[in-house]
PATORDREN-893141 format. One line per 2 residues: number of its first residue (from 1); for each residue x negated, y negated, z negated of C-alpha. Coordinates in steps of 0.1 Angstrom, whole numbers, plus 5000, padded with zeros to 4 digits. Each point is the difference from the previous one (the first is absolute). Example, Ala and Ser with C-alpha at 12.3 -4.5 7.8 and 13.67 -1.06 7.14 Angstrom:
1> 4877:5045:4922  4986:4966:5007
***
This chain:
1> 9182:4124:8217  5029:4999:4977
3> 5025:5025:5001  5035:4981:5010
5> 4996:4982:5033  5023:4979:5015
7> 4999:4972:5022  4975:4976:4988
9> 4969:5026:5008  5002:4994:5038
11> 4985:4967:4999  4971:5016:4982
13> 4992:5020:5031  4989:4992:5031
15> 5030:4985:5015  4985:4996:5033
17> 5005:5038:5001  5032:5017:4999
19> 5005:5021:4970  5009:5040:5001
21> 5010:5020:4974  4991:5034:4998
23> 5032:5017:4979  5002:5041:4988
25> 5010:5026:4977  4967:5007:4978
27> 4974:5023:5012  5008:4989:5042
29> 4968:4992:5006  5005:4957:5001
31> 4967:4994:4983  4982:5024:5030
33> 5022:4980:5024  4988:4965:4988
35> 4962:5014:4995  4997:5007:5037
37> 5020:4966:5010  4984:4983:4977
39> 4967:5011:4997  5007:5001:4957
41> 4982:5019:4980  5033:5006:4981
43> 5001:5034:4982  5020:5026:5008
45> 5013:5028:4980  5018:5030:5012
47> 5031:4991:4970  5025:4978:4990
49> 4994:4967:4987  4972:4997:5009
51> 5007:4964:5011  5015:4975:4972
53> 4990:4969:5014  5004:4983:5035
55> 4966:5001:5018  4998:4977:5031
57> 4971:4993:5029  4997:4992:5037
59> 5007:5024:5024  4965:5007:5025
61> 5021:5027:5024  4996:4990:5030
63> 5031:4982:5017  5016:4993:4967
65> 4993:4967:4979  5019:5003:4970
67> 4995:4999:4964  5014:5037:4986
69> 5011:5000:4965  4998:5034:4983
71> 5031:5004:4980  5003:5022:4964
73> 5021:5032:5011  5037:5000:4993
75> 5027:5023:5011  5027:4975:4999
77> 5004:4962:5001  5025:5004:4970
79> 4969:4999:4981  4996:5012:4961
81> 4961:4999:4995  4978:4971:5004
83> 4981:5016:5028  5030:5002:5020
85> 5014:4965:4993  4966:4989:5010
87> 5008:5017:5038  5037:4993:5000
89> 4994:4959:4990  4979:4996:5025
91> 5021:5021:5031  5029:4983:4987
93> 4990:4965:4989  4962:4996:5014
95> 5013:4993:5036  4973:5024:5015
97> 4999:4996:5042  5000:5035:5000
99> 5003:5031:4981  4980:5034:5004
101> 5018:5027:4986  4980:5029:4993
103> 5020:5034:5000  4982:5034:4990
105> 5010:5028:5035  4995:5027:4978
107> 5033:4982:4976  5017:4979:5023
109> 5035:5007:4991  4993:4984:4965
111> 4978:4972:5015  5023:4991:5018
113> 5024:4987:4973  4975:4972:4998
115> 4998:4990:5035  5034:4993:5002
117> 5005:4980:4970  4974:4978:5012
119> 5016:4997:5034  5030:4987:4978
121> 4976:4972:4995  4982:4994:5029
123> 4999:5012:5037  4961:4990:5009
125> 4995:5037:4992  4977:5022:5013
127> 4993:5040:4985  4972:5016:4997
129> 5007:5039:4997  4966:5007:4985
131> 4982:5033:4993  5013:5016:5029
133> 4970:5023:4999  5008:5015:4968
135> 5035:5003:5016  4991:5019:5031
137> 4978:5023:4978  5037:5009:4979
139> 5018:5006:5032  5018:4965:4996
141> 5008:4988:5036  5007:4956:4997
143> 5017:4983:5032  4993:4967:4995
145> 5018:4991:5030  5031:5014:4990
147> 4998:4984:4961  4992:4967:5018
149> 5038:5001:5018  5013:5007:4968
151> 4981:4974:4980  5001:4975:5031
153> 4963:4990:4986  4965:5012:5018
155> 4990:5033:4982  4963:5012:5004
157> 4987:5032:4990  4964:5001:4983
159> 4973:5012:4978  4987:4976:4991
161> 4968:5015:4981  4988:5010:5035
163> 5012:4967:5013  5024:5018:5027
165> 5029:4976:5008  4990:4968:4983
167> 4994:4984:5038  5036:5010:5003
169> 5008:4986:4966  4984:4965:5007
171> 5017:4996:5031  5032:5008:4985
173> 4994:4973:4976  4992:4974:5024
175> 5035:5009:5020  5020:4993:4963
177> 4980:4970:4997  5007:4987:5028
179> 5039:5012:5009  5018:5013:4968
181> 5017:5036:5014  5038:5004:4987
183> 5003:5029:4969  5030:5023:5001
185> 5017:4989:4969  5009:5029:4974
187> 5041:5009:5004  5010:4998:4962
189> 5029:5012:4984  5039:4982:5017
191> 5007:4988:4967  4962:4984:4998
193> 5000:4983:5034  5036:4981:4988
195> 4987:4989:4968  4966:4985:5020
197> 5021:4987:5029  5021:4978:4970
199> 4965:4988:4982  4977:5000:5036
201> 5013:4965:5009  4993:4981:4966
203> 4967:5015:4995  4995:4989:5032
205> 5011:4963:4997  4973:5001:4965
207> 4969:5015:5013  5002:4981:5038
209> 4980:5030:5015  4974:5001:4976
211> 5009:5035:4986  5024:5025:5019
213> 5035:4995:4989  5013:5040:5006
215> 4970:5009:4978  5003:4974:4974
217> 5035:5006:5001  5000:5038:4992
219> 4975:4998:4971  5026:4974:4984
221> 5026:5028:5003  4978:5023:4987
223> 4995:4982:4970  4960:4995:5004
225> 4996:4970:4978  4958:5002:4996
227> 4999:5000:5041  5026:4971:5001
229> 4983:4981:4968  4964:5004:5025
231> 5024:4986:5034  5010:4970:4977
233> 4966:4989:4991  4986:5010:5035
235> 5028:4974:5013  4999:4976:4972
237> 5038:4999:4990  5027:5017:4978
239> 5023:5019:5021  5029:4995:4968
241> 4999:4961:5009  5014:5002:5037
243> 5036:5003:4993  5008:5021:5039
245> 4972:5028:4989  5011:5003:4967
247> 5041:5001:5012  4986:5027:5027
249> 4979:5019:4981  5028:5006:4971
251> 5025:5011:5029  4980:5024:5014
253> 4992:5015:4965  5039:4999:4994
255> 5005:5022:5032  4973:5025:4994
257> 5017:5005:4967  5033:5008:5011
259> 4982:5020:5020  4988:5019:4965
261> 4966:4987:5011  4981:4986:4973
263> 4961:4983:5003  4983:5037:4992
265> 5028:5018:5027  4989:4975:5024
267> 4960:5005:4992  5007:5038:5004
269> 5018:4995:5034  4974:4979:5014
271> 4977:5023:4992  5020:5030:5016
273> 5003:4983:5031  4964:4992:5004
275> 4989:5035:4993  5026:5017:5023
277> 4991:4970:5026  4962:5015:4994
279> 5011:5040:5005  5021:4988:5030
281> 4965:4984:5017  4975:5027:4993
283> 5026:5026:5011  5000:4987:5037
285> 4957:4991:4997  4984:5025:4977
287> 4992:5036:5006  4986:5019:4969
289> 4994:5036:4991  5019:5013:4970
291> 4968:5016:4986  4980:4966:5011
293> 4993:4993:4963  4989:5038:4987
295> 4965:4993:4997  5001:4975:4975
297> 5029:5016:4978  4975:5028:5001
299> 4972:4974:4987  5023:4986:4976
301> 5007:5032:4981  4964:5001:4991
303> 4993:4966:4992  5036:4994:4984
305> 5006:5031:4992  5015:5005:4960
307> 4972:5025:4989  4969:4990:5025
309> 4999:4958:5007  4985:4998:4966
311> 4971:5024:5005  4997:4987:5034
313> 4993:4970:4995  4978:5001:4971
315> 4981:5026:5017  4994:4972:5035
317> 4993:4977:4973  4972:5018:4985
319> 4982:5007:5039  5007:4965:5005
321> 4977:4996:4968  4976:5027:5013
323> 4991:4992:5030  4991:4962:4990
325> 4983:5012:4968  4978:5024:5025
327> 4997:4975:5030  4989:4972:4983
329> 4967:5012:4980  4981:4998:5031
331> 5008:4970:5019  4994:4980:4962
333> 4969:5010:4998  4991:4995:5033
335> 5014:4959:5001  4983:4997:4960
337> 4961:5009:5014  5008:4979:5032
339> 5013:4966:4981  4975:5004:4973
341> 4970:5008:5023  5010:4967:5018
343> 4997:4980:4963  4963:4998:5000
345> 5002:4982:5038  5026:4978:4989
347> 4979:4991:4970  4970:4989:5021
349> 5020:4979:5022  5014:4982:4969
351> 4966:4999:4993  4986:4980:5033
353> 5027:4983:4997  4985:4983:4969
355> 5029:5009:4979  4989:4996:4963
357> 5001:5035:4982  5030:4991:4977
359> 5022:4996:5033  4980:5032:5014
361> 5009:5021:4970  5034:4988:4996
363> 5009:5004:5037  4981:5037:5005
365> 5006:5011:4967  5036:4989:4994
367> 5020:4993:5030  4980:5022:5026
369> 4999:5031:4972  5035:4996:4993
371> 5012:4999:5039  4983:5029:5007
373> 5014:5024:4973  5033:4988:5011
375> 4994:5008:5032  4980:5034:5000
377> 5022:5015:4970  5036:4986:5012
379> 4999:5004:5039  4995:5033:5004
381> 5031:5015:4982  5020:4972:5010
383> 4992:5009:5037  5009:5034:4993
385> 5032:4998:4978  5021:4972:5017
387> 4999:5020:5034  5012:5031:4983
389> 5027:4985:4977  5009:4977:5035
391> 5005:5037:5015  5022:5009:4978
393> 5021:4972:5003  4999:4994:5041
395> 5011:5041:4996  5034:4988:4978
397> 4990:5020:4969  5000:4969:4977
399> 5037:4991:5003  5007:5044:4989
401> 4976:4989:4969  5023:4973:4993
403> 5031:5021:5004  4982:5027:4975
405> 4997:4972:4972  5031:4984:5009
407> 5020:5021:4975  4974:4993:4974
409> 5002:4963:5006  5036:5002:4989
411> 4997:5019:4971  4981:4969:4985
413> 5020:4974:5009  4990:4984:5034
415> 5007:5006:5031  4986:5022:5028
417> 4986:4974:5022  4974:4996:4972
419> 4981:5032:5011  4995:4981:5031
421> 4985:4968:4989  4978:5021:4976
423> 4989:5017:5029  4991:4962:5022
425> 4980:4997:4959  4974:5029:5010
427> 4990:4976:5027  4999:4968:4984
429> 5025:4993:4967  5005:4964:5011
431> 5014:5013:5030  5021:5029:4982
433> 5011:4971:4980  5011:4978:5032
435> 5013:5033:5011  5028:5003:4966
437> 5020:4970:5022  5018:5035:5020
439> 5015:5008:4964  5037:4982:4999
441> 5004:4997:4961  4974:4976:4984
443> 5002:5023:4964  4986:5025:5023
445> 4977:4974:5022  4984:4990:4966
447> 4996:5037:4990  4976:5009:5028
449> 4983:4970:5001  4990:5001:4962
451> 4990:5040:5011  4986:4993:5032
453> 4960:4993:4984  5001:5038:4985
455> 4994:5018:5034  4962:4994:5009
457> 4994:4977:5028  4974:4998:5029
459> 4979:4986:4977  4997:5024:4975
461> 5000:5032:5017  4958:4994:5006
463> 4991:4997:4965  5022:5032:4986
465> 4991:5019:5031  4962:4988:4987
467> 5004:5006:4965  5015:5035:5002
469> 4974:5009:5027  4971:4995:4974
471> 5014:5015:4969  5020:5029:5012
473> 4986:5013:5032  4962:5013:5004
475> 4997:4986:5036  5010:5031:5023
477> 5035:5006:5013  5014:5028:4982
479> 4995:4977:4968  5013:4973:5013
481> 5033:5017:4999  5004:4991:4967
483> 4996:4958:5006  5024:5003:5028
485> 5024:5022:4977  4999:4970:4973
487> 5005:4975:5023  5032:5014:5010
489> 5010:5004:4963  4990:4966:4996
491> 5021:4989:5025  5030:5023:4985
493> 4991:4984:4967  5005:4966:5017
495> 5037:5010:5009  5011:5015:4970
497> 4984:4969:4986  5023:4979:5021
499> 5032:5019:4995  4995:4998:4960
501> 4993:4961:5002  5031:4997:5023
503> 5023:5023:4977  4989:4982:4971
505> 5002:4962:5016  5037:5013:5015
507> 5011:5008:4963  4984:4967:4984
509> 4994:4969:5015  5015:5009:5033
511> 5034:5022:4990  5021:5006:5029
513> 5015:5032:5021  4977:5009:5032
515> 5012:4997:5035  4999:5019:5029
517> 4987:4994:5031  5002:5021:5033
519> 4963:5010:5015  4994:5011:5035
521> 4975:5031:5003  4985:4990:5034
523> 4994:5028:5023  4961:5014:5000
525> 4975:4986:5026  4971:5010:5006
527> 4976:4976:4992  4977:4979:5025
529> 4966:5009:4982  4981:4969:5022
531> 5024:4975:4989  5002:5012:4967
533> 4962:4996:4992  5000:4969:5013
535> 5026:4984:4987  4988:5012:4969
537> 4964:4993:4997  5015:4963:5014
539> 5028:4994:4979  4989:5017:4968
541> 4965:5009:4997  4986:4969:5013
543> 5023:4980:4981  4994:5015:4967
545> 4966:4997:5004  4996:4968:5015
547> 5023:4988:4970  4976:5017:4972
549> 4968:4989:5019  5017:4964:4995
551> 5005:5007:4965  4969:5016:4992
553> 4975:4976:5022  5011:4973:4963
555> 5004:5024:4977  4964:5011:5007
557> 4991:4967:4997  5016:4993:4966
559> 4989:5034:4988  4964:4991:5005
561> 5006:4966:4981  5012:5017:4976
563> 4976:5027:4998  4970:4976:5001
565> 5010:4972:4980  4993:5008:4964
567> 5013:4983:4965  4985:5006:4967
569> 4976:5028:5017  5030:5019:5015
571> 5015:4997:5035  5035:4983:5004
573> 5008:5036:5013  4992:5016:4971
575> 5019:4978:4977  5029:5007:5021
577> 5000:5036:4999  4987:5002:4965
579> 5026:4978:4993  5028:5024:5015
581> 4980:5027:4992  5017:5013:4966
583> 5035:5003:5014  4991:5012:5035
585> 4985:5031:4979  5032:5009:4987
587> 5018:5007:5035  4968:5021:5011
589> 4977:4967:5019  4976:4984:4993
591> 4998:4956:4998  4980:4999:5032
593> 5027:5023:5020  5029:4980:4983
595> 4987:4969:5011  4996:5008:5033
597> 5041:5008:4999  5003:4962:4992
599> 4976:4986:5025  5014:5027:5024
601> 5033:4981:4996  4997:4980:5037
603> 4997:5040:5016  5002:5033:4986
605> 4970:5010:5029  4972:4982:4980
607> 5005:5009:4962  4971:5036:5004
609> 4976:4977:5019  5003:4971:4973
611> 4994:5027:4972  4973:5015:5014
613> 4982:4965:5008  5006:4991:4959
615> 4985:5035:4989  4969:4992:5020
617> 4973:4980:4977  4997:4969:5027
619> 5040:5001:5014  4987:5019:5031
621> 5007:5034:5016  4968:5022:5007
623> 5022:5021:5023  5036:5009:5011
625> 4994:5038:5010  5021:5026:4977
627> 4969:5010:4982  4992:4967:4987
629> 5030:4990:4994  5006:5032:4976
631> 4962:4990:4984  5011:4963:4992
633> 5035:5011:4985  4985:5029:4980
635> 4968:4981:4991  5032:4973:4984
637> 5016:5032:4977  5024:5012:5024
639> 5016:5033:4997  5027:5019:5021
641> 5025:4985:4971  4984:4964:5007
643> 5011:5008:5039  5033:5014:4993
645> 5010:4972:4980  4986:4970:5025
647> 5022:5021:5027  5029:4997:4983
649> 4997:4965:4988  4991:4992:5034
651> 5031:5017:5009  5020:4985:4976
653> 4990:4963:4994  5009:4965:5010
655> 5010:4994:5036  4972:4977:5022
657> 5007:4964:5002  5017:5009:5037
659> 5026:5020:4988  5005:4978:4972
661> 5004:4968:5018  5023:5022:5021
663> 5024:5009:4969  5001:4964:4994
665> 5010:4990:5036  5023:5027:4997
667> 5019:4997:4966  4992:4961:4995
669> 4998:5006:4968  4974:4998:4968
671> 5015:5026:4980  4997:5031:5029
673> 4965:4990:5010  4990:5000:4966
675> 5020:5032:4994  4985:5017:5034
677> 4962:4993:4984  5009:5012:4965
679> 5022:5034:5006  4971:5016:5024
681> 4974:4985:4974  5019:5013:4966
683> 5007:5035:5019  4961:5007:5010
685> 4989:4991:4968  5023:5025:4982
687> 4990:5030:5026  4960:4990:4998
689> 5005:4997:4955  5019:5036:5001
691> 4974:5013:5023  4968:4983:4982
693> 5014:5014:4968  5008:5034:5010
695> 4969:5006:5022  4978:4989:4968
697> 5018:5024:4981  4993:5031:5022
***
């Protein structure tokens, strides 16, 4: 869904239904709000920005038929990032029936600053205080009944990971829907409330009810031009061509400034009164401990602490590695005998089928081969290392990992909100690239999405958790420390690796001073282990692998082809790799391996399954267990340098044909997506050359 939405998406919904916003600061829990209305498999992550586009469905509560749009997370409707002008354009100009606004109990005072700017817009209001569980566990007391006099909306209090309150919720939904309550307006400064009183009545006159004129009126004052450009093409006319509004609007400007209040004074004194109007409500309906918030200082010292956040979190990093490493040896082995003891049956009902033995060979020995080493090799660590990384981010250690790299984002030139979409890259780079929309300053957008492919993905965390498995560890667990310690240095390498690019694309083609950028350290939760498993063997493991069993299912198909169709008493396979054979020797591969890369290009998930199927004498795979997978890739000349160097090339190659139709859509232009492929390509070829080289010397 595109990012700035205005009017003209409503008739793309369902207009038999109304349509309800759900509005909050980041990190509120709005996507876990819409999941249970909803029924969406929408993730959720426990940190900010999480959501940079609008996702939308029909509501299935019970009671409530609505269609509930999850909005990006903002913290004010003056919006300066694309994320929130994406929330703000539709509050503001979208003409929702109703708005949810999501407020966090354990922060309410600064949520709060947000609810009543949108009831500045609208009064079909209702608020959802959620997390109150969390809250009660701090000590944090919320009467919703008293901040419901003071708001004059309906409040309801819930937690909405359990599901407590969202009967409440829905029927206070249905109540705005059907009789719009009266907001408290905000009591701005004397001086203010003249100036607005002199422009309300011509703004007014102009916008005949479709926007409100106090609101419209005050962002005039307050010199907000981007918000009044987005009114103007939301109404379709040029306030500076009606004579009244332009007469009013320069009077009121006149008095504020004998006043001695210029545009910025006036922003600064809106603000004030919002944020006092805030403290005044959550004095007379919030109860908190002053030590409510000890715990997680406590936390924070370790994992944001000067001296330890560093060791920390390599140190989670490498058991993260350890415990997949370990886990996964077994269950492989376990789903390789049991796919290929079931290739024999399948086989003999090709067989009495009648199938002729071409289409018997090519189907068994191409596709079926292929489908299972993807499967028996990739599942199991997948299954075990999305949970755990999951984990750690439902727990709200990711966003402290981004506020550890922060200060090394700025050092080279971008900006600090990079570390988070590099972080959405160790899940899928296409979507760490969709994620580089929260960065405000498109020098700095471009930067991280040119960077994005260096952190490994989903799909290439199997093949170097594989590859280091075989050549560095002898099978048992104490030695598989040292495969899970490489993995985290791999990952660190892939980092440093991103903060060099970006320092030198920031003092080259993309010169400019970085921004900065405020980011919320949510508190800690503890995470909901049940949901977390499932949510990630749903949304991530099966995905992954349903997306390289797509892939492979063809690229088995063509490999076989390839493999068994021979020219001048060679293959077409071995003309290929002989063919790229003398240069993929000088980065430490071989022409087989390097070829794979390139027919690996739909999906990083399939390039060790295609090489293994071209080093085989027919294009087939005799086995996808760890041991004869090691005998095919030693029986080909591999050596621990021949693994080191396909891990880092995998690491540091061309992004997969997703990501890089997903620069394109992104940047719209030829020049980036060409740039994004050759930057990643130029930089693992220089690390594998150095490493060949120096590895041959020694």
């Amino acid at each position: 869904m595109d990012e700035r939405i205005s009017a003209n998406l409503l008739p793309e919904l369902d207009r038999n239904l109304p349509a309800v916003a759900l509005a909050g600061n980041p990190n509120v829990g709005k996507s876990t709000v819409v999941n249970a209305l909803t029924g969406l498999r929408q993730h959720t992550g426990n940190w900010a920005g999480k959501t940079v586009a609008n996702a939308y469905g029909t509501c299935t509560y019970p009671g409530l038929k609505a269609t509930i749009i999850d909005l990006p997370g903002c913290y004010s409707l003056s919006a300066e990032s694309a994320d929130e002008q994406a929330a703000r354009d539709f509050i503001c100009f979208g003409r929702p029936d109703a708005v949810v606004a999501v407020c966090d109990a354990t922060v309410l005072e600064r949520n709060l600053n947000l609810v009543l700017q949108i009831l500045e817009v609208t009064g079909r209001v209702a608020v959802c205080v959620n997390l109150m569980d969390e809250a009660a566990r701090k000590g944090i007391a919320v009467d919703c009944a008293a901040l419901s006099r003071e708001l004059g909306v309906p409040v309801v209090g819930a937690s909405a990971r359990s599901g407590e309150g969202l009967p409440a919720l829905a029927a206070a939904v249905r109540k705005v829907l059907h009789d719009a309550p009266e907001p408290r307006k905000i009591r701005y400064l004397p001086v203010l409330e003249e100036a607005v009183s002199l422009l309300e009545p011509a703004v007014e006159q102009a916008v005949r009810g479709r926007l409100p004129a106090r609101w419209l009126a005050l962002k005039m004052l307050a010199g907000e031009e981007e918000l009044i450009a987005a009114a103007e093409k939301a109404l379709d006319l040029s306030f500076d061509s009606l004579p009244r509004l332009k007469q009013a609007r320069w009077k009121a400007a006149h008095f504020l400034e004998e006043q001695g209040y210029l545009p910025e004074r006036v922003r600064d004194a809106e603000a004030s009164c919002v944020v006092l109007h805030a403290e005044e409500i959550c004095c007379e309906a919030v109860r908190a401990p002053s030590a409510c918030a000890q715990r997680d200082r406590r936390l924070d010292r370790i994992f944001t602490g000067k001296w330890t956040a560093v060791p920390v979190m390599l140190l989670l990093l490498a058991l993260v590695f350890w415990v997949t490493v370990v886990g996964a040896n077994g269950p492989s082995g376990l789903l390789s005998r049991l796919f290929f003891g079931l290739e024999p049956h399948f086989a003999a009902l090709l067989q009495a089928a009648g199938a002729p033995m071409w289409l018997s060979s090519l189907l068994v020995e191409g596709v079926w081969h292929t489908l299972s080493w993807v499967v028996a090799v990739m599942l199991p660590p997948m299954a075990i290392f999305f949970p755990l990384f999951t984990l750690l981010e439902d727990f709200g250690y990711l966003p402290r990992v981004a506020f550890n790299l922060d200060r090394c984002f700025q050092k080279a030139g971008a900006c600090g909100r990079q570390c988070l979409s590099m972080l959405m890259g160790f899940g899928c780079n296409a979507v760490g690239v969709t994620g580089a929309r929260i960065i405000d300053s498109p020098r700095e957008r471009l930067i991280a999405i040119l960077t994005n492919v260096f952190v490994p993905c989903n799909g290439r965390f199997p093949a170097l958790i594989l590859l280091l498995t075989l050549f560095f560890t002898a099978g048992d667990a104490a030695a598989s420390v040292l495969p899970a310690l490489m993995l985290a240095g791999l990952v660190v390498l892939s980092v440093l690796m991103t903060l060099l690019v970006s320092w030198l694309l920031s003092r080259t083609v993309l010169k400019g001073l970085p921004s900065s950028f405020a980011l919320e350290l949510p508190p800690y939760r503890r995470p909901q282990a049940g949901k977390v498993i499932v949510r990630s063997v749903l949304d991530r493991t099966v995905f992954v692998l349903g997306r390289a069993a797509a892939v492979a299912a063809p690229a088995g198909l063509v490999i076989w082809l390839l493999a068994n169709v021979s020219v001048s008493g060679q293959t077409l396979l071995a003309h290929c790799a002989g063919f790229l054979d003398p240069f993929a020797r000088l980065i430490g591969l071989d022409g087989m391996l390097l070829l794979a890369f390139l027919l690996g290009f739909p999906a990083n998930e399939i390039v060790l399954p295609v090489a293994l199927m071209g080093y085989t004498a027919a294009g087939t795979l005799s086995g996808a267990g760890a041991g004869e997978t090691l005998a095919i890739l030693t029986a080909n000349g591999w050596t621990p340098l021949t693994a080191l160097c396909a891990v880092l090339f995998s690491l540091f190659h061309w992004p997969c044909s997703t990501t890089l139709l997903t620069i394109w859509k992104e940047t719209r232009s030829l020049k980036w997506t060409v740039l994004a492929f050759l930057i990643p390509t130029a930089a693992g070829t220089a690390v594998c050359f150095a490493v060949a080289q120096i590895g041959r010397l020694f």
